[in-house]
Residue frames relative to the residue before (quaternion, step in Angstrom):
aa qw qx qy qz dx dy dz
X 1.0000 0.0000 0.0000 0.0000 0.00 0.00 0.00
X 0.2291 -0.7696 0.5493 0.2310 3.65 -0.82 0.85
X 0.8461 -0.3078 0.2425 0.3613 3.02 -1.89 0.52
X 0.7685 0.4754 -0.1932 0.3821 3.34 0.57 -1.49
X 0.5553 0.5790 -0.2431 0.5452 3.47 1.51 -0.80
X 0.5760 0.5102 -0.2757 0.5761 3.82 0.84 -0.80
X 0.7825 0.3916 -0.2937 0.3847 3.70 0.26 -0.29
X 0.7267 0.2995 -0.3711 0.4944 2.85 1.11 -1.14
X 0.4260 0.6235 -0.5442 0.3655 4.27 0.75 0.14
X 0.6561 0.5648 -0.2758 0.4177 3.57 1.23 -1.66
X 0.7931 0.2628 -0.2461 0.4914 3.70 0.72 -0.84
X 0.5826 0.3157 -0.4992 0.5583 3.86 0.66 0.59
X 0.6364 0.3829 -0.4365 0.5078 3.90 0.25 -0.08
X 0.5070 0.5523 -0.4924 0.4421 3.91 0.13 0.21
X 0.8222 0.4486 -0.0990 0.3360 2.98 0.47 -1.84
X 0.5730 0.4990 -0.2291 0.6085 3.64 1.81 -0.93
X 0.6094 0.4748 -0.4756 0.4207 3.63 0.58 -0.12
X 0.6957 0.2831 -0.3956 0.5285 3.87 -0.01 -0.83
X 0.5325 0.5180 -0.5404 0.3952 4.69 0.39 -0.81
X 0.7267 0.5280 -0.2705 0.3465 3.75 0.58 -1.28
X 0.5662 0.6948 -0.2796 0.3442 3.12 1.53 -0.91
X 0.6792 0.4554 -0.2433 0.5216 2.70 0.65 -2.36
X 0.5079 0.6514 -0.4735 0.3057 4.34 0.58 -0.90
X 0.8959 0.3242 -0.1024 0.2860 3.29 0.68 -1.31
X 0.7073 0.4796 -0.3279 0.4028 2.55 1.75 0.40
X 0.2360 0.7629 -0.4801 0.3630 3.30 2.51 0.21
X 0.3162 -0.5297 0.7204 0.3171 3.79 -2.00 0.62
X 0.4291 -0.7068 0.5623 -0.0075 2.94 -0.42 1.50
X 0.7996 0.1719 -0.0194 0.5750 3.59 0.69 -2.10
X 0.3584 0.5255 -0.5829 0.5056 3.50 1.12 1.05
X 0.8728 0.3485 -0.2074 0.2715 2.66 -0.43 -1.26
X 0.7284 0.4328 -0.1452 0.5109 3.81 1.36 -0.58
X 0.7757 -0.2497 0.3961 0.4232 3.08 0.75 -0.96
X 0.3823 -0.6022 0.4789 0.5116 4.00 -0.59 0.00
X 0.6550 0.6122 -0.2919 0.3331 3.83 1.02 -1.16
X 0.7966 0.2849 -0.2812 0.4529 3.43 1.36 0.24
X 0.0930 0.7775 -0.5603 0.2702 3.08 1.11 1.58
X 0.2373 -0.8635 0.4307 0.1118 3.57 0.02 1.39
X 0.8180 0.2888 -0.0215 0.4970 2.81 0.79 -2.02
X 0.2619 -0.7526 0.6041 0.0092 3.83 -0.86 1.70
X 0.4909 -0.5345 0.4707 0.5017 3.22 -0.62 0.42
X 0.6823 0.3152 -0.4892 0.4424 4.14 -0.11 -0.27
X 0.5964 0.5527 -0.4414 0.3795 3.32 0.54 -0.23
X 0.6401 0.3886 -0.3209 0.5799 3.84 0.78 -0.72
X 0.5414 0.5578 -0.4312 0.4580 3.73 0.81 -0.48
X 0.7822 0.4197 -0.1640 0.4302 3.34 0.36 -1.47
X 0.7477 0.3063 -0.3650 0.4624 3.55 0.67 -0.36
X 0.2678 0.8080 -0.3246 0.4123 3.35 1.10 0.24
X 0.7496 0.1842 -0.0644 0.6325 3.19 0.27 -2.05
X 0.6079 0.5514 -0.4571 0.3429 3.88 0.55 0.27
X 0.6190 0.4096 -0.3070 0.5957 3.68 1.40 -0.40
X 0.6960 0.3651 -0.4952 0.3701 3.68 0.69 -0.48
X 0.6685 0.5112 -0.4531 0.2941 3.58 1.26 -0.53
X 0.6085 0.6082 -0.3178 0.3985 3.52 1.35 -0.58
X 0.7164 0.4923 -0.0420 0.4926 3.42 0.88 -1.75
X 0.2844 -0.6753 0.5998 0.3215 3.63 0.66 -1.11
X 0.4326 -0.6926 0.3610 0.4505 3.75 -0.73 -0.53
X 0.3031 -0.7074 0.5580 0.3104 3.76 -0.63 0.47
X 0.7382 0.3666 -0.2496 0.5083 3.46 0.07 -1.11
X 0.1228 -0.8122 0.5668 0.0628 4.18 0.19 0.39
X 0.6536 0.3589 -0.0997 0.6588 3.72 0.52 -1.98
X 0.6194 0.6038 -0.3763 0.3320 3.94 -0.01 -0.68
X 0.7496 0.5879 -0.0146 0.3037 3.36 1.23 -2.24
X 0.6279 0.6367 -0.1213 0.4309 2.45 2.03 -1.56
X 0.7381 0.4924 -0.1004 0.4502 2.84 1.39 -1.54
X 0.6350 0.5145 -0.2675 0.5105 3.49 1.32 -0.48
X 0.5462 0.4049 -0.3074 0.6657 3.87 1.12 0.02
X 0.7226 0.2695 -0.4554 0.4449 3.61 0.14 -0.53
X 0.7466 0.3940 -0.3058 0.4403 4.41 0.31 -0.75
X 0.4874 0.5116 -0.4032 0.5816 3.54 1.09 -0.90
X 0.5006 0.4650 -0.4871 0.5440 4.53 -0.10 -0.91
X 0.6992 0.5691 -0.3469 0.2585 3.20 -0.60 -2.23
X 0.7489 0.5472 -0.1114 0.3568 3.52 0.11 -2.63
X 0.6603 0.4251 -0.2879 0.5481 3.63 1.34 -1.44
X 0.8299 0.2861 -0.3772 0.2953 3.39 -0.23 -0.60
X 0.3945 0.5427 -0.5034 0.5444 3.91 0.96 0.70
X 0.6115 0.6390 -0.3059 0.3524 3.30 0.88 -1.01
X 0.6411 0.6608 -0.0720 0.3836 2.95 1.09 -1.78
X 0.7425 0.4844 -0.1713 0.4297 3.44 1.16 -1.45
X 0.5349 0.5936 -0.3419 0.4946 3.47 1.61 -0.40
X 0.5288 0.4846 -0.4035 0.5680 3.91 1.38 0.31
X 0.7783 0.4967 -0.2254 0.3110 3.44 0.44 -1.21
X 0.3135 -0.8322 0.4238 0.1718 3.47 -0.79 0.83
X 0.4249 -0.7261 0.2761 0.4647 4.17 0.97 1.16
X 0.7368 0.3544 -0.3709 0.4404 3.82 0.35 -1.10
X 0.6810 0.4865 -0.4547 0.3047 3.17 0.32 -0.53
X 0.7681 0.3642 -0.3180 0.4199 3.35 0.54 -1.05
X 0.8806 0.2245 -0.3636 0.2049 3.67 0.95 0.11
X 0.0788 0.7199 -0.5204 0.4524 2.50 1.65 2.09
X 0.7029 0.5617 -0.1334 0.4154 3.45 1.07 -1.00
X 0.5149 0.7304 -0.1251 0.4309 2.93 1.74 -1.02
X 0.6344 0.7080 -0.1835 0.2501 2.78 0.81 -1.67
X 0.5730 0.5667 -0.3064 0.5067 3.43 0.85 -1.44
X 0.8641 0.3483 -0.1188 0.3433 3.53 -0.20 -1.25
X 0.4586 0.7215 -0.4209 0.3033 3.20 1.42 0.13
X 0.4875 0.6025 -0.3377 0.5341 3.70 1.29 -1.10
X 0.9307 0.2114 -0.1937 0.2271 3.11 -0.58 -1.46
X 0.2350 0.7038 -0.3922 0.5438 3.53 2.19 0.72
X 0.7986 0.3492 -0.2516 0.4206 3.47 0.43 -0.97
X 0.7360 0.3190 -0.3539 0.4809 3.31 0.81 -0.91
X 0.8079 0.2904 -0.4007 0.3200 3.72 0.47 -0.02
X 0.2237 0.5116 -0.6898 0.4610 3.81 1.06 1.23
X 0.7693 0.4238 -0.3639 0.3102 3.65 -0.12 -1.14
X 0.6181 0.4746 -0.4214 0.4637 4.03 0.72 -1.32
X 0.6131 0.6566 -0.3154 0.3059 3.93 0.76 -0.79
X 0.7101 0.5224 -0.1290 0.4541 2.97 1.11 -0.81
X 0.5315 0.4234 -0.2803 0.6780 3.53 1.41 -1.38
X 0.7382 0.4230 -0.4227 0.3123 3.76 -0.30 -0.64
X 0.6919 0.5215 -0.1720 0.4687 3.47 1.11 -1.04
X 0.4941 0.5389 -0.3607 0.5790 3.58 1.29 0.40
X 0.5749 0.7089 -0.1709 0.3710 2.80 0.54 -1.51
X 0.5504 0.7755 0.0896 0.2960 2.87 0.56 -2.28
X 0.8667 0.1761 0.1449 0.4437 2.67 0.23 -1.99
X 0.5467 0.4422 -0.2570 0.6630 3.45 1.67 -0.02
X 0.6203 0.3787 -0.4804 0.4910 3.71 0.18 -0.17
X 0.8530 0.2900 -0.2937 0.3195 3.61 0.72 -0.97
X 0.5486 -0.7105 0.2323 0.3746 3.22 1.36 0.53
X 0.3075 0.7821 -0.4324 0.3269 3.69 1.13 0.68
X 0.8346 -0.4492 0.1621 0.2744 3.28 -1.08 0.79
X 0.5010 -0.7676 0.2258 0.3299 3.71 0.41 0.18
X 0.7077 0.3123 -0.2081 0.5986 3.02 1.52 -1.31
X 0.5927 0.5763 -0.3746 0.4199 3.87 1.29 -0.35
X 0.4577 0.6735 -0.4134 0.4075 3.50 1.59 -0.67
X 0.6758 0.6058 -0.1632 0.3868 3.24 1.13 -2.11
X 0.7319 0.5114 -0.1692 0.4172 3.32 0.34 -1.39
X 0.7410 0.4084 -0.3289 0.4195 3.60 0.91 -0.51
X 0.5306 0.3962 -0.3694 0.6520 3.58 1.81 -0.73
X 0.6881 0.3671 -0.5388 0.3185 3.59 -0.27 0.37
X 0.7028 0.4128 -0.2722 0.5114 3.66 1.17 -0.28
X 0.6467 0.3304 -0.3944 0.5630 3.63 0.87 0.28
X 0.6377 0.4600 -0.4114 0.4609 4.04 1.00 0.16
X 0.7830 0.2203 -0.0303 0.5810 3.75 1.17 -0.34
X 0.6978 -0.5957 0.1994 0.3440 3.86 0.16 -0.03
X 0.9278 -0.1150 0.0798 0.3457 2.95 0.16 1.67
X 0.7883 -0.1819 0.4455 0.3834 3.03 -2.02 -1.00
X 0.7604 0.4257 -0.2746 0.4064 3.45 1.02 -0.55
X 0.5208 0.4582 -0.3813 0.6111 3.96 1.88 0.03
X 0.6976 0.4753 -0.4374 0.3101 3.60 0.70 -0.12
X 0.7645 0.4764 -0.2130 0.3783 3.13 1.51 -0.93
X 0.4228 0.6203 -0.3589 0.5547 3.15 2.30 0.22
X 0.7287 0.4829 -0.2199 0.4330 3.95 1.11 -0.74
X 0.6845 0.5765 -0.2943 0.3354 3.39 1.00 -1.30
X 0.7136 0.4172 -0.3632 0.4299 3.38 0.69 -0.44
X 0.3899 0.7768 -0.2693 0.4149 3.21 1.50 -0.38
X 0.7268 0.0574 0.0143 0.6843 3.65 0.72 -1.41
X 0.6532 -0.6727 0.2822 0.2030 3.72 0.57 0.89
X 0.3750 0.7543 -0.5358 0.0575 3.37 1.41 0.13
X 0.5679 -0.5629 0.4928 0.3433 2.84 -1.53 0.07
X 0.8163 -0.3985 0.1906 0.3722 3.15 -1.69 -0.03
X 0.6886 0.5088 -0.1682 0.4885 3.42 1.27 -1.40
X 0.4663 0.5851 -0.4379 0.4985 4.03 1.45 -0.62
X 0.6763 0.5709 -0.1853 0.4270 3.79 0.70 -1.61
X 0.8895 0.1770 -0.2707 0.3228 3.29 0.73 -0.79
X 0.3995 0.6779 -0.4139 0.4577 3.47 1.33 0.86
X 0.6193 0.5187 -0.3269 0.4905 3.09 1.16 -1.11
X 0.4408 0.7475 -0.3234 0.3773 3.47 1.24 -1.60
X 0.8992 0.2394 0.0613 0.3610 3.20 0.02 -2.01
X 0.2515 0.7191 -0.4202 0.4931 3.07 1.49 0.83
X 0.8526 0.2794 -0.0608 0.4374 2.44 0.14 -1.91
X 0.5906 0.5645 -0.4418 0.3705 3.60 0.58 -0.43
X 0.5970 0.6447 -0.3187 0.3556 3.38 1.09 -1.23
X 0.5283 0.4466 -0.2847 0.6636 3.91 1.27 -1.53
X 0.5334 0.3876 -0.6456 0.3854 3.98 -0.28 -0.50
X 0.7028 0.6377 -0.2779 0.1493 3.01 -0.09 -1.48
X 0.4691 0.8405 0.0903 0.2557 2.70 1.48 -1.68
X 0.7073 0.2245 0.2140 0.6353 2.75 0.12 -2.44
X 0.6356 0.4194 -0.5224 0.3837 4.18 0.08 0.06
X 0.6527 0.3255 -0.3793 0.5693 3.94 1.26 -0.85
X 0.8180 0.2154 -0.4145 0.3357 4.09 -0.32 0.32
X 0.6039 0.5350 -0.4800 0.3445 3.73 0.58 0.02
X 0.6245 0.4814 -0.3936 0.4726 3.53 0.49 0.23
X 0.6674 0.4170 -0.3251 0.5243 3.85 0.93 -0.45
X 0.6278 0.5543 -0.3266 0.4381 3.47 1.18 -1.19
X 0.6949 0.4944 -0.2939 0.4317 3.73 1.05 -1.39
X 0.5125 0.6153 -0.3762 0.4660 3.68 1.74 -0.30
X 0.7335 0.4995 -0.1834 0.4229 3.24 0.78 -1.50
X 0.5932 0.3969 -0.3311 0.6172 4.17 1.01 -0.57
X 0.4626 -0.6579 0.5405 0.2470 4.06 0.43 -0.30
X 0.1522 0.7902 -0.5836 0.1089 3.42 1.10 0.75
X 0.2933 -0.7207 0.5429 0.3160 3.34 -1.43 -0.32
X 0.7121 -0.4518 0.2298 0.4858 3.54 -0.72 0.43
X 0.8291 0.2273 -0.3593 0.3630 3.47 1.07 -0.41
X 0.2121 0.8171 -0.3119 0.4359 3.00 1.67 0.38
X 0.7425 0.3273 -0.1284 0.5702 3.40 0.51 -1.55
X 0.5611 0.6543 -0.3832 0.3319 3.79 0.95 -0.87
X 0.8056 0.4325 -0.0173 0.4045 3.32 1.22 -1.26
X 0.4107 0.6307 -0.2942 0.5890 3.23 1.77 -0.48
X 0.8652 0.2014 -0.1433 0.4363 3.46 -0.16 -1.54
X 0.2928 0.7342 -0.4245 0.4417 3.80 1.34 0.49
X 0.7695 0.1412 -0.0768 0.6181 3.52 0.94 -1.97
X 0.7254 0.3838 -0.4265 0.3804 3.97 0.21 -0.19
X 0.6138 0.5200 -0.4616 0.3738 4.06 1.13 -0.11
X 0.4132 -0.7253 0.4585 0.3049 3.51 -0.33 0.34
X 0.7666 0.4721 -0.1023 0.4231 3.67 0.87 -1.03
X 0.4683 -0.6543 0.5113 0.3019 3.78 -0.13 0.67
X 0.7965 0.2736 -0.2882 0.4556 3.68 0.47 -0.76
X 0.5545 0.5848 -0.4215 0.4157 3.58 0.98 -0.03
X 0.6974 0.4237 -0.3158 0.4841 3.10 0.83 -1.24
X 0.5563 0.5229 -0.4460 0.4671 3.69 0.49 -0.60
X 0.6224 0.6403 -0.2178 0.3939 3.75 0.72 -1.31
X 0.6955 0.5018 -0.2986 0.4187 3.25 1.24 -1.21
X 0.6451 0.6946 -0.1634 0.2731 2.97 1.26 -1.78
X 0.5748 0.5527 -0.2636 0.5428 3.32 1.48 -1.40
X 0.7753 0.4190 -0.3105 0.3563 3.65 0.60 -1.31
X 0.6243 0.5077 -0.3651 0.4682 3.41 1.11 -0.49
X 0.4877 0.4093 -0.5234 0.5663 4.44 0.66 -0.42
X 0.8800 0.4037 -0.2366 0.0816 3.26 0.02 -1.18
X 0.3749 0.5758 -0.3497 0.6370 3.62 2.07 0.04
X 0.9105 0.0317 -0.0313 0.4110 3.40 -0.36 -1.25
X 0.7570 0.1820 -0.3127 0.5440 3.91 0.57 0.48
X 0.3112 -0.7254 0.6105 0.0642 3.87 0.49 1.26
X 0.8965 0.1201 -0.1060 0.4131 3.85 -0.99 0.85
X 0.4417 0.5345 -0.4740 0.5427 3.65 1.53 0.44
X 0.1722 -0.6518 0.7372 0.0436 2.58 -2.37 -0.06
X 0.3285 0.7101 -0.5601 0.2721 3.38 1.47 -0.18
X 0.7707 0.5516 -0.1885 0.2574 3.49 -0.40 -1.48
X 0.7305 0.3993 -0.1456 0.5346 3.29 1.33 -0.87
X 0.6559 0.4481 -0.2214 0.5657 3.54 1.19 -0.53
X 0.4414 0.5618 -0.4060 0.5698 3.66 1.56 -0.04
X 0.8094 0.3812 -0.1640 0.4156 2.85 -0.07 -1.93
X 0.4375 0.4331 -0.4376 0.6553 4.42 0.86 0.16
X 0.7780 0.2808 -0.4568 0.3275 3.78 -0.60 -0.55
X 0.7452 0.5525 -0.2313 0.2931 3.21 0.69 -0.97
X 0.7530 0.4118 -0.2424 0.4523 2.80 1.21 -0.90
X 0.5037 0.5596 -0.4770 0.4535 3.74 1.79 -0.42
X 0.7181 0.3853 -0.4526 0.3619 3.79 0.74 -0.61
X 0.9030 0.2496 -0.3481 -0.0335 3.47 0.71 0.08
X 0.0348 -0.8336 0.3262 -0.4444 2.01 1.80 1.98
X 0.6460 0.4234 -0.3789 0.5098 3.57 1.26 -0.13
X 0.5872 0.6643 -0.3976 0.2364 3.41 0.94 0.39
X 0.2970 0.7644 -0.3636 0.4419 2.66 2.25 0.31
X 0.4949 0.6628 -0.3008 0.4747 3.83 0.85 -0.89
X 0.7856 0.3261 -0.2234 0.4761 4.05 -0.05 -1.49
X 0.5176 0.7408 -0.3074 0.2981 3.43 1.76 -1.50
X 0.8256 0.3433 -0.1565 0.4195 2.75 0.67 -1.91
X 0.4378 0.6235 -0.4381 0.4772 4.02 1.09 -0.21
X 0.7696 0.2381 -0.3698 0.4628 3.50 0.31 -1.25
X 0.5122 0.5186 -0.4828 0.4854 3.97 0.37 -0.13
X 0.6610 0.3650 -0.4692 0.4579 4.06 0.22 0.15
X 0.6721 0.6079 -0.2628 0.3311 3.20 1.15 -0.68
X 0.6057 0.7258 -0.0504 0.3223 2.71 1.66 -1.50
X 0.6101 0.4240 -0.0132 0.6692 3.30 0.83 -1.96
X 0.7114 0.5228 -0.3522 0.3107 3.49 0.46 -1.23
X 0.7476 0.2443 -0.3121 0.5329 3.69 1.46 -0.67
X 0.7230 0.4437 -0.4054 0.3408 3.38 0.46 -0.11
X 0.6972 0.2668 -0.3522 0.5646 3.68 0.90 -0.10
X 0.3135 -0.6459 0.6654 0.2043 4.21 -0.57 0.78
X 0.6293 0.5681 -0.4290 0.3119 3.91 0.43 -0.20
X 0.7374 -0.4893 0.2495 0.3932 3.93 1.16 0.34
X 0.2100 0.7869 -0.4574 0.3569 3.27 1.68 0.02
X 0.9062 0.0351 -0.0630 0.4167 3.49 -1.65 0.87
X 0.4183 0.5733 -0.5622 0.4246 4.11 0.88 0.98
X 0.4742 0.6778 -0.5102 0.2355 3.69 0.90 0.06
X 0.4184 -0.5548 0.5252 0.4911 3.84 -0.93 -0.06
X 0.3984 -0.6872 0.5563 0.2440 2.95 -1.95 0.66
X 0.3962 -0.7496 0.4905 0.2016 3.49 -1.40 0.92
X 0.1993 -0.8524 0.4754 0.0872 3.78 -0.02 1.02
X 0.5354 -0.6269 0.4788 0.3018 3.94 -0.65 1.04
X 0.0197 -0.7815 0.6068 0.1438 3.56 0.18 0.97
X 0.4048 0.7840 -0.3243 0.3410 3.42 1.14 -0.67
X 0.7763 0.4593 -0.0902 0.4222 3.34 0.83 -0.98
X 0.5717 0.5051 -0.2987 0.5734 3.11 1.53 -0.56
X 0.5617 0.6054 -0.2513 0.5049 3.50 0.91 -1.02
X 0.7572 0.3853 -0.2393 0.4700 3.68 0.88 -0.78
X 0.3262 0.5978 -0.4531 0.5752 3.51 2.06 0.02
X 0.7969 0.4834 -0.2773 0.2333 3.07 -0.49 -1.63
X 0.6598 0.5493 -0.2963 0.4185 3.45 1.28 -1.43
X 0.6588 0.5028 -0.3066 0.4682 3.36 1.04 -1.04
X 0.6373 0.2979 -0.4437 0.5552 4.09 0.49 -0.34
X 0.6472 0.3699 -0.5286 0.4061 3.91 -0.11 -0.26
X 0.4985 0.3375 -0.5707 0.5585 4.30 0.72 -0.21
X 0.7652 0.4656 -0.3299 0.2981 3.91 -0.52 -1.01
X 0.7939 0.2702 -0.1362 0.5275 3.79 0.78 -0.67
X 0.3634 0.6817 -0.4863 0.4084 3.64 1.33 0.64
X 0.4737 -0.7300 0.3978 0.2907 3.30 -0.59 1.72
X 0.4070 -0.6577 0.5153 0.3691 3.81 -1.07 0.36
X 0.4522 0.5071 -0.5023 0.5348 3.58 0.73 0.60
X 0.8466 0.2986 -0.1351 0.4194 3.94 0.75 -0.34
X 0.2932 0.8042 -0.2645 0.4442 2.66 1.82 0.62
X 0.4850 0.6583 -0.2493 0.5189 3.29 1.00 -1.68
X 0.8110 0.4331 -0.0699 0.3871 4.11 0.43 -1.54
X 0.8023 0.3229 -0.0043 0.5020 2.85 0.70 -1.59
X 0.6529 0.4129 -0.5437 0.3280 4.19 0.54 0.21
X 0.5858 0.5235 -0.5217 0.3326 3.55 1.19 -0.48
X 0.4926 0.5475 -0.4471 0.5076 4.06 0.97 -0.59
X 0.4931 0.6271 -0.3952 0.4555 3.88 0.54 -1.06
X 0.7260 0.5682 -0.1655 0.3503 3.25 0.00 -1.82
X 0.6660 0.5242 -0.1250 0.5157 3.48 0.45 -1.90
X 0.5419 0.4589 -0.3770 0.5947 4.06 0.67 -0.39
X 0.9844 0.0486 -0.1686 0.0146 3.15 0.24 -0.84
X 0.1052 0.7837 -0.3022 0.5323 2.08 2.09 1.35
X 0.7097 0.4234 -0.2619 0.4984 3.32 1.21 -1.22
X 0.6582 0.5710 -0.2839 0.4002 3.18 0.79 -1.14
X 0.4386 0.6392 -0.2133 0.5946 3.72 1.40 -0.53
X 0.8370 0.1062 -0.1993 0.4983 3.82 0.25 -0.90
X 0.5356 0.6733 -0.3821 0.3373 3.42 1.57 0.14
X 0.6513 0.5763 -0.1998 0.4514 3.22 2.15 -0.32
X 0.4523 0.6168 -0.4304 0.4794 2.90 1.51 -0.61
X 0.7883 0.3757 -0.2977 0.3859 3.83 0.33 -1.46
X 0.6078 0.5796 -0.3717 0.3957 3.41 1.22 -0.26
X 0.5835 0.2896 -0.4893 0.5799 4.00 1.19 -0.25
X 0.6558 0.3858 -0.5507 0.3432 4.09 -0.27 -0.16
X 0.6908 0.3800 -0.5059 0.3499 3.50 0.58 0.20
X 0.5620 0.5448 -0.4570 0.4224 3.75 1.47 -0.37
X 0.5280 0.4612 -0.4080 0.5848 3.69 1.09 -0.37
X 0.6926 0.2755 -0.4694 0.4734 3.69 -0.36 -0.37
X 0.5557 0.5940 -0.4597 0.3565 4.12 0.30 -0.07
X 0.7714 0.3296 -0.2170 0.4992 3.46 1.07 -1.11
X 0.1160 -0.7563 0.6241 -0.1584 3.18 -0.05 1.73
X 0.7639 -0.5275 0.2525 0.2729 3.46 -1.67 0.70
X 0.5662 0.4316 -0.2537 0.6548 3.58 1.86 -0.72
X 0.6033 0.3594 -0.5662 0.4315 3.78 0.39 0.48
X 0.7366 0.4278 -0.3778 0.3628 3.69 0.86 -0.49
X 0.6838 0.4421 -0.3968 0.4235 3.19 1.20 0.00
X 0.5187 0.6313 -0.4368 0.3763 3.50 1.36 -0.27
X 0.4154 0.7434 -0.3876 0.3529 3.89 1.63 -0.73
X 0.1137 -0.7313 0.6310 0.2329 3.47 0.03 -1.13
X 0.8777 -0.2687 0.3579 0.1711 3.81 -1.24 -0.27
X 0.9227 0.0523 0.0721 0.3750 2.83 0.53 -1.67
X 0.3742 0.6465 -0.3532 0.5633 2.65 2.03 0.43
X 0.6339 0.6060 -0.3074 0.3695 3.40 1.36 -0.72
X 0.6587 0.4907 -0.2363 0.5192 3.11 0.71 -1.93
X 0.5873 0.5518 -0.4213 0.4161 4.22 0.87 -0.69
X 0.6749 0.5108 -0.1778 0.5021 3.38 0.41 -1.60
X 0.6879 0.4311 -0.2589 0.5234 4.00 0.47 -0.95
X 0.6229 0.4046 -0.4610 0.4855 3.81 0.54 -0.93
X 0.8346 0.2119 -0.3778 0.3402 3.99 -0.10 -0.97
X 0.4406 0.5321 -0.5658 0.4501 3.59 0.89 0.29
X 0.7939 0.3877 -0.3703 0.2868 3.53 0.11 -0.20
X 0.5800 0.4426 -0.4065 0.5500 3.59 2.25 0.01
X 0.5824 0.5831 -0.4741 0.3099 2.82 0.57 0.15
X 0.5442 0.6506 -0.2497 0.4671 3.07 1.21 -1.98
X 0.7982 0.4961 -0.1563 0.3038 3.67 0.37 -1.25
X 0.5963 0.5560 -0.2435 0.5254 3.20 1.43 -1.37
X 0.7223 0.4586 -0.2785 0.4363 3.70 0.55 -1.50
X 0.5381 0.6725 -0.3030 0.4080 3.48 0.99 -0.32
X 0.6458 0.3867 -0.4014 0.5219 3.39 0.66 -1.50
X 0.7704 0.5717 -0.2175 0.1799 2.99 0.39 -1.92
X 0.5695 0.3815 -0.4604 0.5640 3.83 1.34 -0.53
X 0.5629 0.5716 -0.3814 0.4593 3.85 0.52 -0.81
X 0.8892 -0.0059 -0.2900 0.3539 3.82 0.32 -0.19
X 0.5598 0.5228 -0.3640 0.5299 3.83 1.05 0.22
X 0.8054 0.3570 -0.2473 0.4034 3.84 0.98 -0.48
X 0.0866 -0.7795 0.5322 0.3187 3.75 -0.55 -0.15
């Protein structure tokens, strides 16, 4: 690409980034109609990674930040729909096989990552963000065992890359096996790696094959927000961890704790313990959260697509891939059989 081409891309891609924005967050099927619900979450995904591959990203530090609080803001949002017993009646099922397959993820992904001779703390960082959630266990660990900038962003772009990934085939795939809504809710909870994807998925899956639910998506948020607190013990045993086996200061960092998530507790008992005298007032305000919080995701995957730009896939390398792809697929597979034969 020449010089002259690079500018003019730099000054139309500026300007198309905040128009696209304001796009994805317009009420489209408010304001028209349900039948012109434009923007799907894959859609905002997908046009996303088409401007970052075309455009590159202007706003970088902005993008970053606007996916990581915009995520945060939605899922609190989210919990003002959700009704606590129920969903952690519903929960419940998936709660076992949460624990035992944060932990196999982790031993395997070491493992893993020593036989194939990858980086130690990048090895770490990617089995801690495909056993628990993502971008948001790495950025709770890395500082933790000190990686560095370039460890962080491989792992980073790993995992973003499978986000991607997994938001355009789990919904057709959970069509094709005959999942059910709570089936699929719980599946893409433990095999999505990212909180907003998996939330992303959920929404796309009610919204293809059960038109006016929410089951699947409001599953597939609890489960996965609870086992997102596993980031907390995660990040304790990593000080411990690094701390004895490497004598060089490894794991003395503070730990960052998902306050978010608590916040998405709290919202969910103030919908569930709201007096029915205050009800009458307070569900249409209820609602409206989560409506917003809904179009706040939509803009929040076109900005994780506009992140995965052509130098993140090439910054990835190989064997981080084939690592990061092998336990995404035991997992992906295991959680399958297992919602497929213990759930209905």
């Amino acid at each position: 690409m020449t010089p002259q081409s690079k500018s003019l891309t730099a000054k139309i891609g500026a300007p198309l980034y905040w128009i696209l924005l304001v796009v994805m967050l317009f009420p489209f099927d408010i304001v028209f109609g349900e039948q012109y619900q434009l923007i799907t979450p894959p859609v905002a995904l997908f046009a996303g990674l088409i401007f970052a591959f075309i455009f590159g990203i202007p706003y970088p530090k902005f993008n970053k930040k606007l996916s990581k609080y915009l995520l945060q803001a939605s899922v609190v949002g989210l919990g003002f729909g959700m009704n606590l017993q129920k969903s952690l009646q519903s929960g419940a099922e998936g709660m076992l096989f949460t624990i035992v397959s944060v932990i196999g993820v982790m031993i395997i992904g070491v493992w893993l990552g020593r036989y194939m001779s990858i980086n130690e703390k990048s090895s770490y960082l990617i089995s801690s963000g495909t056993a628990i959630c993502g971008g948001s266990a790495i950025a709770a660990v890395g500082p933790v065992i000190k990686a560095d900038q370039n460890e962080m962003a491989v792992s980073l772009g790993v995992i973003f890359i499978l986000n991607a990934i997994a938001l355009f085939i789990f919904p057709p795939l959970g069509h094709l096996f005959g999942l059910s809504q709570t089936q699929f809710g719980t599946w893409a909870a433990i095999a999505i790696h990212d909180t907003s994807s998996v939330v992303g998925a959920g929404a796309a899956f009610d919204q293809m094959y059960f038109p006016g639910s929410t089951e699947a998506c409001d599953l597939a948020t609890l489960i996965k927000c609870t086992r997102a607190l596993w980031i907390i013990p995660l990040a304790f045993f990593t000080m411990w961890y690094f701390r004895n086996k490497n004598k060089g200061g490894e794991g003395k960092a503070k730990v960052s704790i998902p306050w978010f998530i608590l916040l998405f507790v709290v919202a969910m008992i103030i919908n569930t313990y709201t007096p029915e005298s205050a009800m009458g007032v307070m569900e249409p305000v209820y609602k409206a959260l989560v409506v917003i919080a809904k179009k706040a995701l939509v803009a929040v995957l076109f900005a994780i697509g506009a992140s995965l730009s052509l130098n993140v896939i090439k910054q990835v390398g190989v064997k981080p891939l084939i690592q990061a792809l092998t336990l995404w697929m035991v997992i992906g597979a295991t959680s399958l059989f297992v919602v497929i034969y213990t759930m209905e």
